[in-house]
N, C-alpha and C positions, 0 to 999 in steps of 0.2 A: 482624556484629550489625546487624541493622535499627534506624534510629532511629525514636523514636517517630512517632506521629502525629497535630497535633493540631489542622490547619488543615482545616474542613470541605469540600474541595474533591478531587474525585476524578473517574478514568473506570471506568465497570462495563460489563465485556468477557463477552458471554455466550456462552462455548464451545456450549451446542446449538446456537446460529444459525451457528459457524463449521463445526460438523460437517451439520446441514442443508444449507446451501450446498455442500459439500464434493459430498455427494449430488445435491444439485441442476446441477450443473455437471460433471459427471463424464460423459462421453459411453458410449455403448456401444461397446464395442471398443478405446475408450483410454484409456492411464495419464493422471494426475491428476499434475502439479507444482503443491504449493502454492507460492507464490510468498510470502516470510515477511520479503523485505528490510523496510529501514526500520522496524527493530524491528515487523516483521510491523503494516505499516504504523500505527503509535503505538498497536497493540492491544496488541504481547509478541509477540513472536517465539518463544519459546521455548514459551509458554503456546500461543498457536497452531497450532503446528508440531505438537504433541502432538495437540491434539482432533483435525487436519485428517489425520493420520495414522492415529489411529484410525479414523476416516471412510472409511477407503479410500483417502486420497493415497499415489502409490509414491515419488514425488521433492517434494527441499524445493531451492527456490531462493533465492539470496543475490546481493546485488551486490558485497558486499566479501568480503575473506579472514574479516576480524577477526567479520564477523557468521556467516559459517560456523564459525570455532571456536567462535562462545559456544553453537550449535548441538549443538557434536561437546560438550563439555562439562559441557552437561546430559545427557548420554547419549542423543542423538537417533542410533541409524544409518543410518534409513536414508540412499538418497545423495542429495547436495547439490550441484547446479551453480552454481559463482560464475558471472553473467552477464556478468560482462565479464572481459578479460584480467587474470589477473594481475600484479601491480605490483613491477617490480623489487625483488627480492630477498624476494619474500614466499612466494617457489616453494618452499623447502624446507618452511617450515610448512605450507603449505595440504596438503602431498602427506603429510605428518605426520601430519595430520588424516585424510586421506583424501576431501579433497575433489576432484567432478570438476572439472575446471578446461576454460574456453572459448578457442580456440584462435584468433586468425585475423591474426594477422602474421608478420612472419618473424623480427623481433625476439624475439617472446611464444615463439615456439615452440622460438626455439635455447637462449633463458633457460632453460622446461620442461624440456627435454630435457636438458639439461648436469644437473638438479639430480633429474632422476627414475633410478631403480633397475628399470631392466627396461620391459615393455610398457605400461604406465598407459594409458588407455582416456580420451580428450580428445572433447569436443565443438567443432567445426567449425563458427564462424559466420559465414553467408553473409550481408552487403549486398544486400538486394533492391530498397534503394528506400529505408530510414530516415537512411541516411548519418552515422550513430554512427560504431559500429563495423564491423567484417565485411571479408570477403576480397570486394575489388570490383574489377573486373564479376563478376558472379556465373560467368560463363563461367571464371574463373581458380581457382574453387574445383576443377575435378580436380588439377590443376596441384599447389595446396596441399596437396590430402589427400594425394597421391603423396609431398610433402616430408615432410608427417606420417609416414609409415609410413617412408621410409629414415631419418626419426630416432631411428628405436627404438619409437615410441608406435603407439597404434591408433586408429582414427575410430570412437570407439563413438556418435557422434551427431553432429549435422549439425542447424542452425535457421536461422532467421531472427526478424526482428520486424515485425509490420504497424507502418505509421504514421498508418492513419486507421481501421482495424477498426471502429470505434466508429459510424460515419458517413461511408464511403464505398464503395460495391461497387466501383468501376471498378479505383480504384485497389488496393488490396485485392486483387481476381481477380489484378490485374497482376504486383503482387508472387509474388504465390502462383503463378503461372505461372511467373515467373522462376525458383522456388524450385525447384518438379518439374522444370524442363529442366536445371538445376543437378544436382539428385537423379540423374534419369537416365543424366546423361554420368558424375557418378563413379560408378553402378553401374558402369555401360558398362565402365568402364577397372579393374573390379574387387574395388570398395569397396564394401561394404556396411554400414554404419550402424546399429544396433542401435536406436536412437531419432532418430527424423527428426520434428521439433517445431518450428510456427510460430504457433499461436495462443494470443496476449493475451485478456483479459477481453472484448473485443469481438469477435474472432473467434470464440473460444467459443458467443458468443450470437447471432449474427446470420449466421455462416460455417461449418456444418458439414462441408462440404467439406473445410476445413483442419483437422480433428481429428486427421490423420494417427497418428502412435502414442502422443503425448503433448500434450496441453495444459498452459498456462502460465496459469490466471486468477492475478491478484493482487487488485485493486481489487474485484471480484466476490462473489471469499471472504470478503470482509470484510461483504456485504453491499449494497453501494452500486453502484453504476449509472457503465459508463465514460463514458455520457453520460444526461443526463436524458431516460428513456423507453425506454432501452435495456436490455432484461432483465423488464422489470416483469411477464412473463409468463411467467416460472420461479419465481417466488415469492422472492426471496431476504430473507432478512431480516437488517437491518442489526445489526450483533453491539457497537455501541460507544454508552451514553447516557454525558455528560460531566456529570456535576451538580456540585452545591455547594449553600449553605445561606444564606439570609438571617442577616447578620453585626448588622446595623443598621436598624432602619426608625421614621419621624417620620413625623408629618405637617408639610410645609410652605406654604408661602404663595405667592401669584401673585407671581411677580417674581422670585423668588429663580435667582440662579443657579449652575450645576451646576459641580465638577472643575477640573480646572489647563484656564488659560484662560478659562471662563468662556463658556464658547462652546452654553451651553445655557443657556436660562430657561423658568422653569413658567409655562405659558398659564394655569395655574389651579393653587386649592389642592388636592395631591397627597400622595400616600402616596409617599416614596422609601427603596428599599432600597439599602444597600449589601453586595455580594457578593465575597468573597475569594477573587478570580480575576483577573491581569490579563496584559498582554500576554509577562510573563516565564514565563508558563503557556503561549503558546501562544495566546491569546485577542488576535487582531492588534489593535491601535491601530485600526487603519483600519477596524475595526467600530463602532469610536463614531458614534452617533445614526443608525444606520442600523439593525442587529441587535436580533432579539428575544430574549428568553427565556423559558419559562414559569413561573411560578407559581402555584400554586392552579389549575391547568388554564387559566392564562389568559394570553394574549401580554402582554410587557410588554416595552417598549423601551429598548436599553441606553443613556443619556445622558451627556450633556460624553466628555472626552477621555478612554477607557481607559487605566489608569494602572500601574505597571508591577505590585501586586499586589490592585489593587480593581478594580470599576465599581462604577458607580450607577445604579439603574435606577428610571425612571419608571413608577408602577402606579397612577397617577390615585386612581379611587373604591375601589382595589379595598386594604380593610386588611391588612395582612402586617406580620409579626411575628418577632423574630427567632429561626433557627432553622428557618424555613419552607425545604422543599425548593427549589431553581431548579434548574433543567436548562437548559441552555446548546446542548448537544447530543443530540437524541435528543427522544421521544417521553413525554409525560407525561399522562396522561387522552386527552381525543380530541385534542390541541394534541400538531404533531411539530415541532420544527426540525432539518431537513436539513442534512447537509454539502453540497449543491449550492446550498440556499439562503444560503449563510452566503457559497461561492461565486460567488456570482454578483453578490452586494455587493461583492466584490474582484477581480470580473475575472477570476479563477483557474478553478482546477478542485478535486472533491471531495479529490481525493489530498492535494492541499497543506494542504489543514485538518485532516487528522487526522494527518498524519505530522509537523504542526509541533508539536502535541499534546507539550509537554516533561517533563522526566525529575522536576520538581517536583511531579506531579500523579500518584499513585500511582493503578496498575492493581488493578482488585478484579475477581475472576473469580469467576461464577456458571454453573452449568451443568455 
């Protein structure tokens, strides 16, 4: 049963821009992996997976077991690669599901195989340079698939992951060189691959070269940029506004000051709102008096300490009243607040701001 809902604060997730994108980013000649971890980055994973599929995605990606079952669950089939090893003793379920599972230790691989029934089809991943995960030196990867195949399984794919895609060709070619000489030698020794896939949301967009048979955008699909300027000439359109609603608004007086602490005062007499959103949402602390929000089409600044289910926000001359829409995230008349903007006040990157985006702040899907 859903409980009610009756705090005005929400994200509206707009599937056409996730199937737009989907098209947008889909190369000629190769499959499409939506990438749908982190609850398909704090859009809905599930609600995701669906439009981007429809779109034309053939693969949906996960980083854990647990987010590929709630996948298998809602009746999604197509397949799903968990991106990293499976986790002691979660092999029987994932294979239950029918998840593909990513291969690249010798631990990972004798777990798999003790707990699979017959050939299952593993994807092989190769260390080119990100130094997670992966069979490293990449020279060791024949080696590996070779052990793969007398354990009973098959190399149905083989990857890697860039680690500067986004903003670095050198390094990027290097990898991706390392990758094909990798490729090469386990054809050589007899392996063939059915999907051989290295490109992230930045390779995508700036490395066509690496399209090989599958891409991997995540950050992309979503609409957003893996770094600022990157992409802005594919059109993509960002599929997530975060609103909420003026709870409280006064006029107050010069002097007064704002929140726990006390760490704000009005340089003059202002219109202040209070908005029912605080950092137990996902709305970091460490956005106080620096982040905007809009109103009435118009910036206005969030003030004193973000609190863990309010702010308050400075709107000077401008009157609001309660009830009035705020958008936090996203685009409202010509006034947009960016997730790289919101970023860049913390040092971070756009991913972190909307995957910290929490489970109190209900998804509303349009489109």
């Amino acid at each position: 049963m859903t409980p009610p809902r009756f705090r005005p604060t929400w994200v509206e997730v707009d599937l056409d821009a996730i199937r737009h994108n989907v098209g947008a980013l889909k190369p000629t000649g190769s499959q499409l992996m939506a990438v749908v971890k982190a609850d398909g980055y704090g859009h809905g994973a599930v609600e995701v997976a669906r439009a981007a599929i429809e779109a034309g995605a053939a693969w949906l990606g996960a980083a854990l077991v647990e987010e590929g079952v709630v996948l298998r669950l809602a009746g999604l089939e197509a397949p799903i690669l968990v991106l990293s090893e499976l986790p002691p003793g979660s092999e029987a379920v994932a294979l239950a599901h029918g998840l593909t599972a990513t291969v690249s230790s010798e631990a990972g691989l004798a777990r798999l195989a003790a707990s699979a029934r017959g050939p299952i089809g593993v994807h092989v991943k190769v260390d080119t340079g990100m130094h997670r995960i992966g069979v490293w030196p990449p020279e060791d990867a024949t080696l590996f698939c070779q052990r793969v195949v007398a354990a009973g399984l098959v190399v149905e794919g083989l990857w890697t992951h860039f680690a500067k895609s986004e903003d670095d060709e050198v390094t990027t070619k290097d990898q991706l060189d390392r990758f094909l000489r990798a490729l090469e030698a386990i054809r050589a020794a007899g392996h063939e691959p059915r999907w051989v896939h290295a490109s992230n949301s930045g390779a995508v967009l700036r490395h066509p070269e690496a399209d090989l048979d599958l891409v991997r955008p995540g950050i992309s699909l979503y609409g957003l940029e893996p770094e600022p300027g990157v992409g802005t000439d594919r059109g993509l359109r960002p599929a997530l506004v975060w609103r909420s609603t003026v709870a409280l608004a006064r006029r107050l007086p010069t002097g007064e000051r704002l929140s726990y602490g006390h760490r704000y005062e009005l340089q003059r007499d202002s219109w202040v709102a209070t908005v029912p959103v605080g950092y137990a949402d996902g709305y970091p602390r460490s956005l106080s008096n620096r982040a905007d929000v809009v109103i009435g089409g118009h910036r206005c600044r969030v003030v004193g300490s973000v609190t863990m289910d309010q702010v308050i926000v400075d709107c000077g001359d401008l009157e609001v009243a309660a009830g009035d829409e705020v958008v936090l995230l996203g685009r409202q008349g010509e006034e947009e607040v960016t997730a790289w903007e919101l970023a860049r006040h913390l040092d971070t990157v756009a991913y972190e701001i909307v995957t910290r985006i929490g489970p109190r702040v209900p998804r509303e899907y349009v489109g």
